[in-house]
C-alpha positions as CSV (number, residue, x, y, z in Angstrom):
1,X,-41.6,-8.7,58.2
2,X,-40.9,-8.5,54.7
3,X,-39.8,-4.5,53.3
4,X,-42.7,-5.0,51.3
5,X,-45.4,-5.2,53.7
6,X,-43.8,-1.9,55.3
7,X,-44.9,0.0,52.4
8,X,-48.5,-1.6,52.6
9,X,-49.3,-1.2,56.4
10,X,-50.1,2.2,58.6
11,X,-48.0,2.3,61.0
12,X,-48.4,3.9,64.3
13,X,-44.7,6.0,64.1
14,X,-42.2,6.6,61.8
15,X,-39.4,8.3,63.0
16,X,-37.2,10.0,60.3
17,X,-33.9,10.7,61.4
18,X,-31.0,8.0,63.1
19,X,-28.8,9.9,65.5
20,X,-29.3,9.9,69.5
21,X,-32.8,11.4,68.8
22,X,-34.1,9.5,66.3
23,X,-32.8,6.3,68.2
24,X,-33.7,7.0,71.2
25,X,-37.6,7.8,70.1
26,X,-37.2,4.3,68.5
27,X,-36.3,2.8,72.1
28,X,-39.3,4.7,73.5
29,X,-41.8,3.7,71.2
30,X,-40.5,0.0,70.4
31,X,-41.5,-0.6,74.4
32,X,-44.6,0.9,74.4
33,X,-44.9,-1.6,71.4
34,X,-45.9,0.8,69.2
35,X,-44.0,-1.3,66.4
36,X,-41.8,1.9,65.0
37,X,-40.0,2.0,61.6
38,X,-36.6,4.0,61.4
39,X,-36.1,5.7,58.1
40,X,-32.3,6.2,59.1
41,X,-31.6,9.0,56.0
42,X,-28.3,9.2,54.4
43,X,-26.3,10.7,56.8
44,X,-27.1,7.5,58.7
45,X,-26.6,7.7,62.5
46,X,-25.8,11.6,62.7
47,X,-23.0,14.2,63.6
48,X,-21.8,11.5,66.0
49,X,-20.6,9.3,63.1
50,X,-17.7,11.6,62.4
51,X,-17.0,12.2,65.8
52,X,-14.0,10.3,67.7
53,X,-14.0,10.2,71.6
54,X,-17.5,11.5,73.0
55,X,-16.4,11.7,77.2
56,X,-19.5,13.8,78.5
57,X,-22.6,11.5,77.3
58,X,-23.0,9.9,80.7
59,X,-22.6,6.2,81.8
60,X,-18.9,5.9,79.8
61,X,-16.7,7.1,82.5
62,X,-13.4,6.4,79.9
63,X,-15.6,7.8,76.7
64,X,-17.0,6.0,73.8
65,X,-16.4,6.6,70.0
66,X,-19.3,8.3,68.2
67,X,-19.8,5.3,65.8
68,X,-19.8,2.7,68.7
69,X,-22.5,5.0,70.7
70,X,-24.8,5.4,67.6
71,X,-24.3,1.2,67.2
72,X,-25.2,0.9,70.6
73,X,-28.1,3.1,70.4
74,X,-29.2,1.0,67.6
75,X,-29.0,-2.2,68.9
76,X,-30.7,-1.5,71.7
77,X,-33.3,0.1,69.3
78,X,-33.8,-3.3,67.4
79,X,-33.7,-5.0,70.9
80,X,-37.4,-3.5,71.1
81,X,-38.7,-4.1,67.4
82,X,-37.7,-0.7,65.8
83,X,-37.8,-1.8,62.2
84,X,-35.1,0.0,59.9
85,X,-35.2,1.7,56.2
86,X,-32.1,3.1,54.8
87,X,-32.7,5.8,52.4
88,X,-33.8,9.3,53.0
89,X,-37.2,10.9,52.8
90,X,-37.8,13.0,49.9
91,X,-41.0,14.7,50.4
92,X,-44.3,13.9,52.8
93,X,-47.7,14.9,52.7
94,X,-48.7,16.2,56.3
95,X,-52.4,17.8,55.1
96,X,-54.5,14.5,55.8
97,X,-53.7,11.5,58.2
98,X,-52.2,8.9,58.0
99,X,-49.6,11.1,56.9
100,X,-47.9,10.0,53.6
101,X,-44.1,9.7,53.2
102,X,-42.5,9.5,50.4
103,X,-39.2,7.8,49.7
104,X,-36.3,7.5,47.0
105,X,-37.7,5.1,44.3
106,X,-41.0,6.1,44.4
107,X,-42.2,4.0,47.4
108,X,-44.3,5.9,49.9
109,X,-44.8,5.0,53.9
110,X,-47.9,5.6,55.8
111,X,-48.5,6.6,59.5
112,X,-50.4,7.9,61.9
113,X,-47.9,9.9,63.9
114,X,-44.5,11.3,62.5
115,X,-41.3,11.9,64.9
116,X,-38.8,14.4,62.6
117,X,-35.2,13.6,64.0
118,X,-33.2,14.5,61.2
119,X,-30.6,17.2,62.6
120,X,-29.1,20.2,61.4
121,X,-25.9,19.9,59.6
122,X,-23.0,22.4,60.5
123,X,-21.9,24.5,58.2
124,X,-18.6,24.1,56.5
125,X,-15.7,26.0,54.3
126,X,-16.5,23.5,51.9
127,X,-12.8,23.0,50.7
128,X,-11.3,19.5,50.3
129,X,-8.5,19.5,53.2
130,X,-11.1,20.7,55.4
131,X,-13.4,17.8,55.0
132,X,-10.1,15.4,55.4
133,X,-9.2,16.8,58.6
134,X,-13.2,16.6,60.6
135,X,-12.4,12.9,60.7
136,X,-10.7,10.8,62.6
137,X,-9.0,13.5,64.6
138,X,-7.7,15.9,62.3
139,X,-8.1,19.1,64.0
140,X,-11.2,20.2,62.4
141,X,-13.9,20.6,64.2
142,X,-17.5,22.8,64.8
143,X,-18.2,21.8,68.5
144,X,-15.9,23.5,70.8
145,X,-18.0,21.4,73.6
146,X,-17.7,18.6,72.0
147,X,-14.0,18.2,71.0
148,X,-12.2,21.3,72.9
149,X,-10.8,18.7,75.7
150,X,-8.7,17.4,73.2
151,X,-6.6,20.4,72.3
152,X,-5.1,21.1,76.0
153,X,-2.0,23.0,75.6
154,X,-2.5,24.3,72.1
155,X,-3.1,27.7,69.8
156,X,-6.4,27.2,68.2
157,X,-8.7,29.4,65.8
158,X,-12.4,29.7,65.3
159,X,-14.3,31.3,61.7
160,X,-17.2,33.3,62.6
161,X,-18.6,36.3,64.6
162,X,-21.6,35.7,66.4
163,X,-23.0,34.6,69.9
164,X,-21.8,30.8,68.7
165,X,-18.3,32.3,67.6
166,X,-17.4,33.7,71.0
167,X,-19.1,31.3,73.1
168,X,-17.1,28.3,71.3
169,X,-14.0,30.9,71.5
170,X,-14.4,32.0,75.2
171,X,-15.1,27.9,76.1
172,X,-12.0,26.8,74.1
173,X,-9.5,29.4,76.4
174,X,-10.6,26.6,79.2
175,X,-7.7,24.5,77.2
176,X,-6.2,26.4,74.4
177,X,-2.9,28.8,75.1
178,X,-4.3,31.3,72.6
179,X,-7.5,31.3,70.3
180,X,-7.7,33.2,67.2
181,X,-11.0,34.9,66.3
182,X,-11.2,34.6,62.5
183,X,-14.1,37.1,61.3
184,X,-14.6,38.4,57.9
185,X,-15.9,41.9,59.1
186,X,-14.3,44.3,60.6
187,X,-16.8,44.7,63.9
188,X,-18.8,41.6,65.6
189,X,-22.5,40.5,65.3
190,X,-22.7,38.8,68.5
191,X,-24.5,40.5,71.3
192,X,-22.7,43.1,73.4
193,X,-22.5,41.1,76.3
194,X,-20.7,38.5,74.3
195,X,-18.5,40.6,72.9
196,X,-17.4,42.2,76.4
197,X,-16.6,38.4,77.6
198,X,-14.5,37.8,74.5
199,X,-12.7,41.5,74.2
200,X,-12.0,40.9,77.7
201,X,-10.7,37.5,77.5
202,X,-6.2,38.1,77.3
203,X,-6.7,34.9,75.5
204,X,-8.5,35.7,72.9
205,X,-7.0,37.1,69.6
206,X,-8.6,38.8,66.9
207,X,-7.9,38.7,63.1
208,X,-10.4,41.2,61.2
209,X,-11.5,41.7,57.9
210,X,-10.0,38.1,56.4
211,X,-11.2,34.6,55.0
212,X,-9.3,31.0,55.6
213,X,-8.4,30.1,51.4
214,X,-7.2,26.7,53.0
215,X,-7.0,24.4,55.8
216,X,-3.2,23.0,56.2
217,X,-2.1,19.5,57.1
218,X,1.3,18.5,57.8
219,X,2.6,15.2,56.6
220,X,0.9,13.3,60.3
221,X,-2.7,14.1,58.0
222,X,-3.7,16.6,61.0
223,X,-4.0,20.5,60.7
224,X,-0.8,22.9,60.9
225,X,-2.2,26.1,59.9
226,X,-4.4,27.9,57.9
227,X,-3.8,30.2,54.8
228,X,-5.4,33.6,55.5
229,X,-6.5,36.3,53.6
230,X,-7.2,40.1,54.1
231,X,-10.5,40.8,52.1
232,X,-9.6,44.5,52.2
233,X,-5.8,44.1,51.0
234,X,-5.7,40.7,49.1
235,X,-3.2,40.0,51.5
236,X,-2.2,36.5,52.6
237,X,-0.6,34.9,55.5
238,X,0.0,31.5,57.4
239,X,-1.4,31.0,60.8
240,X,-0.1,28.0,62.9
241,X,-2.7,26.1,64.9
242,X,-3.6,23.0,66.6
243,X,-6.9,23.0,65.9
244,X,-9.7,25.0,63.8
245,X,-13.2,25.6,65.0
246,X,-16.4,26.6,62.6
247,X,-19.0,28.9,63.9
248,X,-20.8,29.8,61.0
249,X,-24.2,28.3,61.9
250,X,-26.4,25.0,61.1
251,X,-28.7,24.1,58.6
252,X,-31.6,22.1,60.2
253,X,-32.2,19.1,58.0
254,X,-35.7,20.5,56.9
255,X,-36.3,20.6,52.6
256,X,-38.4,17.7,52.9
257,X,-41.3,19.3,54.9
258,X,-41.6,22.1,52.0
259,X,-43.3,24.6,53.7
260,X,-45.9,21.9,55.5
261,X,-44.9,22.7,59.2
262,X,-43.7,26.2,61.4
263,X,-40.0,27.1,61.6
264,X,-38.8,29.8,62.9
265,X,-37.2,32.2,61.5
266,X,-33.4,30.3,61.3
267,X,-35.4,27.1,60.1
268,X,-35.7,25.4,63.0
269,X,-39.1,23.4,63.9
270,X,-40.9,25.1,66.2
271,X,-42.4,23.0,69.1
272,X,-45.0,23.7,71.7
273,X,-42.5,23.7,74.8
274,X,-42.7,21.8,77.1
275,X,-43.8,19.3,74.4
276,X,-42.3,18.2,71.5
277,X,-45.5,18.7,69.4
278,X,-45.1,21.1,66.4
279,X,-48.1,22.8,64.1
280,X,-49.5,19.6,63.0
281,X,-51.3,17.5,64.9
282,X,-49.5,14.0,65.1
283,X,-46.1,15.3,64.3
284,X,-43.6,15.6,67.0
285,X,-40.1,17.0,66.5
286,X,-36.7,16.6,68.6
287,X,-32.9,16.9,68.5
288,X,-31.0,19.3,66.6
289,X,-33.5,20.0,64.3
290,X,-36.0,21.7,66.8
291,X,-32.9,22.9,68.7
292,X,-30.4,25.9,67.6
293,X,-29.3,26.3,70.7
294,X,-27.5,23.2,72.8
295,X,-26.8,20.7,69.9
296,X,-25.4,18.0,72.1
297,X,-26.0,14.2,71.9
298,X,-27.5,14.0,75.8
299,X,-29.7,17.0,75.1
300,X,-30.8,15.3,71.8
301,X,-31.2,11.9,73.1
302,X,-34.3,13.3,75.7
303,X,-36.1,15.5,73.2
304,X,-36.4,11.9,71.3
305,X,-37.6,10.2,74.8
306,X,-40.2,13.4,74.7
307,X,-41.3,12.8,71.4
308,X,-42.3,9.4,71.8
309,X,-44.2,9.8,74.9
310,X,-45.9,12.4,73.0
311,X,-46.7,10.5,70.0
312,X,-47.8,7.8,72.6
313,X,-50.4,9.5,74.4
314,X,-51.3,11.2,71.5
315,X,-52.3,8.0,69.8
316,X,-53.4,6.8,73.4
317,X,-56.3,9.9,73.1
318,X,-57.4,8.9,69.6
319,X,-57.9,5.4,70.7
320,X,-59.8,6.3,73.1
């Protein structure tokens, strides 16, 4: 089929979004031959792009690189008649079915059921060094599940001081010999309980009141330290580490909806549990967008199985 006629049919789903989610709704609804299209966004395949070895998604008992599972996924995707756009959505109109999508260019996509799969991105320090070192191994990371396996035997720090922060902190003592708790207050906002665990943990070191100025590579191109700095006292020092972990929080991948569907109060979609169904009739949600709180590729990969059952029986009932 031509990219033209795409922009002239209704379709049954699109699915906006092309990590484990989005993909895996595209597996789901290509073999209930419900003909999806895949508007794959510009951070195309996901988090698991920049990520190296993935060794707990199951069936790859030696692991699998993150770009070789998301080209998996995809294949198997196209295997069943997912058709693919590149491209991100810009805006959609969700008050009248089929719902209208509109894309970069001007083009717009109709359909009668809408799957949102398009993530939450973590939040970053935003300096240059920093985004050298989250690929390909450097040492920079913001999954502590995810990656923490790969830093046995070595001192590593984590920014941030909330539930996330000393969960990732408390998981990475598991491997690390020492974990540094960088928080730019001088008192915690995670939950007492989690601050007990962490306060208690002998591994577990805090550094108060400061900021990381800059992430430090050595000439191998992988971290060595980080330059710190006392908010209070202006002060700076170097801390050596193997490894950096960001806890700051996620941004769901939600500006296009402006205001057309329920998030809560972090700006995640909300979803009628156990469903995937949101606060629109016909639009289903799944992955980390409508999750802040597991954010892992298995976990994603069956919210998109849920949605497009959901969508299927939900067009199933209209039919009939």
């Amino acid at each position: 089929m031509s990219e033209d006629a795409i922009f002239e049919e209704i379709h049954n789903v699109v699915i906006a979004g092309s990590g484990p989610a989005g993909l895996t709704a595209a597996i789901y609804a290509g073999r209930a031959d419900l003909k999806p299209v895949l508007v794959a966004g510009f951070d195309e395949g996901g988090q698991l792009v920049d990520t190296t070895d993935v060794e707990n998604y199951p069936a790859f008992p030696e692991g699998i690189m993150g770009p070789d599972l998301i080209e998996a996924m995809r294949k198997q995707a196209e295997r069943f008649g997912t058709r693919f756009m590149k491209g991100d959505i810009q805006s959609v109109d969700l008050s009248v079915r089929p719902f209208t999508l509109s894309l970069e260019g001007g083009k717009t996509i109709r359909t009668k059921t809408l799957i949102i799969s398009t993530g939450a991105s973590a939040r970053w320090l935003g300096q240059e060094n920093e985004t050298k070192l989250r690929k390909g191994g450097g040492g920079v990371s913001a999954c502590a599940t995810c990656d923490g396996f790969f830093y046995k035997g070595k001192e590593l720090a984590v920014i941030g001081g909330g539930d996330t922060a000393m969960e990732e902190a408390t998981f990475l003592t598991k491997f690390a010999t020492k974990v540094s708790v960088i928080h730019r207050r001088d008192q915690l906002r995670a939950s007492k309980i989690m601050q007990e665990r962490a306060f208690q943990n002998e591994k577990i070191e805090f550094i108060w009141d400061s900021v990381v100025d800059e992430v430090l590579s050595g000439d191998d191109d992988k971290i060595r330290a980080l330059a710190v700095r006392n908010v209070k006292t202006d002060e700076t020092s170097e801390l050596a580490v193997g490894g950096l972990f960001l806890a700051i929080g996620h941004i769901p991948n939600t500006k296009f909806l402006a205001g057309q569907i329920e998030l809560d109060e972090t700006g995640f979609i909300k979803v009628a549990e156990p469903t995937t169904a949101t606060s629109v009739e016909g639009v289903f949600a799944c992955g980390d967008v409508m999750d802040p709180l597991y954010k892992q590729a298995i976990t994603a990969a069956g919210t998109g199985c849920r949605a497009a059952i959901d969508a299927e029986k939900f067009l199933e009932a209209e039919a009939g």
